[in-house]
Wavefront OBJ file of the C-alpha trace (Angstrom):
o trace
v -32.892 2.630 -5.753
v -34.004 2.354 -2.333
v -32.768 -0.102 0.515
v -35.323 -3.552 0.278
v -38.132 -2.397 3.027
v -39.975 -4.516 5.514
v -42.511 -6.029 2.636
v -39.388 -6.647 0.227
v -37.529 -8.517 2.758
v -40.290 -11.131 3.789
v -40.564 -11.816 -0.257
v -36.759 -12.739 0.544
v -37.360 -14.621 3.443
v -36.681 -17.887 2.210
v -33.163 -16.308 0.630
v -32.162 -14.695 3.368
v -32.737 -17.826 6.328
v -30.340 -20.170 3.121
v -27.682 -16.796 3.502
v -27.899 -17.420 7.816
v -27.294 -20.635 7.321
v -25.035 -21.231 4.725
v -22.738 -17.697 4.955
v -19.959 -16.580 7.543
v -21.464 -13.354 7.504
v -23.042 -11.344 10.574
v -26.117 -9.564 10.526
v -26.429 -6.502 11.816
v -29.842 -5.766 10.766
v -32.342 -7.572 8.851
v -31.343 -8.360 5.632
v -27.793 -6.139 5.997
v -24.785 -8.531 6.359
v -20.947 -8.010 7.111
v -17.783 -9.932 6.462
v -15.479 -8.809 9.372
v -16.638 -5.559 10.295
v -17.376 -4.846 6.849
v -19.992 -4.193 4.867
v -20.745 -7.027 2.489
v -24.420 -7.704 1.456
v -27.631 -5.431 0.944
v -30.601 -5.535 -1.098
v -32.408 -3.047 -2.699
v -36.036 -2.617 -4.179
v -37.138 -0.353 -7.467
v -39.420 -1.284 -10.273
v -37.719 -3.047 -11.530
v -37.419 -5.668 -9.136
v -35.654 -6.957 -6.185
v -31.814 -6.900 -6.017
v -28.856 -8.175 -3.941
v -25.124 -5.699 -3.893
v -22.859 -8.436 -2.837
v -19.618 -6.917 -2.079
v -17.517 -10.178 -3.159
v -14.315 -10.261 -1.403
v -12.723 -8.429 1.746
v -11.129 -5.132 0.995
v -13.403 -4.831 -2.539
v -14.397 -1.556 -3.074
v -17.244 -2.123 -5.508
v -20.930 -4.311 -4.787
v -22.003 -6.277 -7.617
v -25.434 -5.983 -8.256
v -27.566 -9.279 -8.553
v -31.101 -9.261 -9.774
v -33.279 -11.584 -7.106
v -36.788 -11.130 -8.099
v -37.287 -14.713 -9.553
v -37.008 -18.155 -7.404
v -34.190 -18.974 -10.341
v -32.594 -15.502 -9.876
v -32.148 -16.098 -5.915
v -31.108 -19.818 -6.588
v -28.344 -18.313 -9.225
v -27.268 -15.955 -6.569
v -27.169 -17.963 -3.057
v -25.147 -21.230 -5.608
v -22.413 -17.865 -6.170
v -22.365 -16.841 -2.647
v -21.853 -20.266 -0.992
v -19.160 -20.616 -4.100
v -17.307 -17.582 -2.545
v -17.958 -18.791 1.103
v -16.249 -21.829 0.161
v -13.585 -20.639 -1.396
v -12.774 -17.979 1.435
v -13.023 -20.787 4.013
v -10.196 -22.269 1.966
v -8.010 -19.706 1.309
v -8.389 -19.305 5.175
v -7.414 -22.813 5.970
v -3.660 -22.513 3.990
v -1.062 -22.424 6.022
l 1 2 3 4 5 6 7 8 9 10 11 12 13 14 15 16 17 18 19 20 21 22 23 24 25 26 27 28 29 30 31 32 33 34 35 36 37 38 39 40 41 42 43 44 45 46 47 48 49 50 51 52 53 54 55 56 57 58 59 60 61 62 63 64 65 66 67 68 69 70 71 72 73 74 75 76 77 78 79 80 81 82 83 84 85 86 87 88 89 90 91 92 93 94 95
């Protein structure tokens, strides 16, 4: 499965502007995010469709894969990653 090219990540254009600017995460290149110098969000293209690895918290080892081909599948995925961006921000925020 081969990193989303140029063509996959304008089909994810919409998803990707509601990651910028929803997500703490920094961009290094388009459509590559990190979480504090780490690695944290990529997509990938096949035949089977478009799909988001979504490392989930700091320090993880594993990505979960996310299937993003559909408007629903991207909505399902962006609702769990501002979840865990929320949730982060709070843990954060305890004393």
């Amino acid at each position: 499965m081969k990193h989303a090219g140029d063509a996959a990540l304008a089909e994810l254009a919409p998803l990707l502007a509601a990651i910028r600017a929803a997500v703490p995460l920094t961009e290094k290149k388009p459509g590559v995010f990190y979480r504090s110098g780490e690695a944290a969000l990529h997509f990938h293209e096949d035949p089977d469709g478009l799909f988001a690895d979504w490392r989930t918290a700091r320090g993880e080892k594993d990505f979960v894969r996310f299937r993003v081909s559909t408007a629903a599948e991207r909505a399902t995925f962006l609702k769990a990653l501002k979840g865990e961006a929320r949730k982060g921000e709070a843990q954060k925020a305890r004393p």
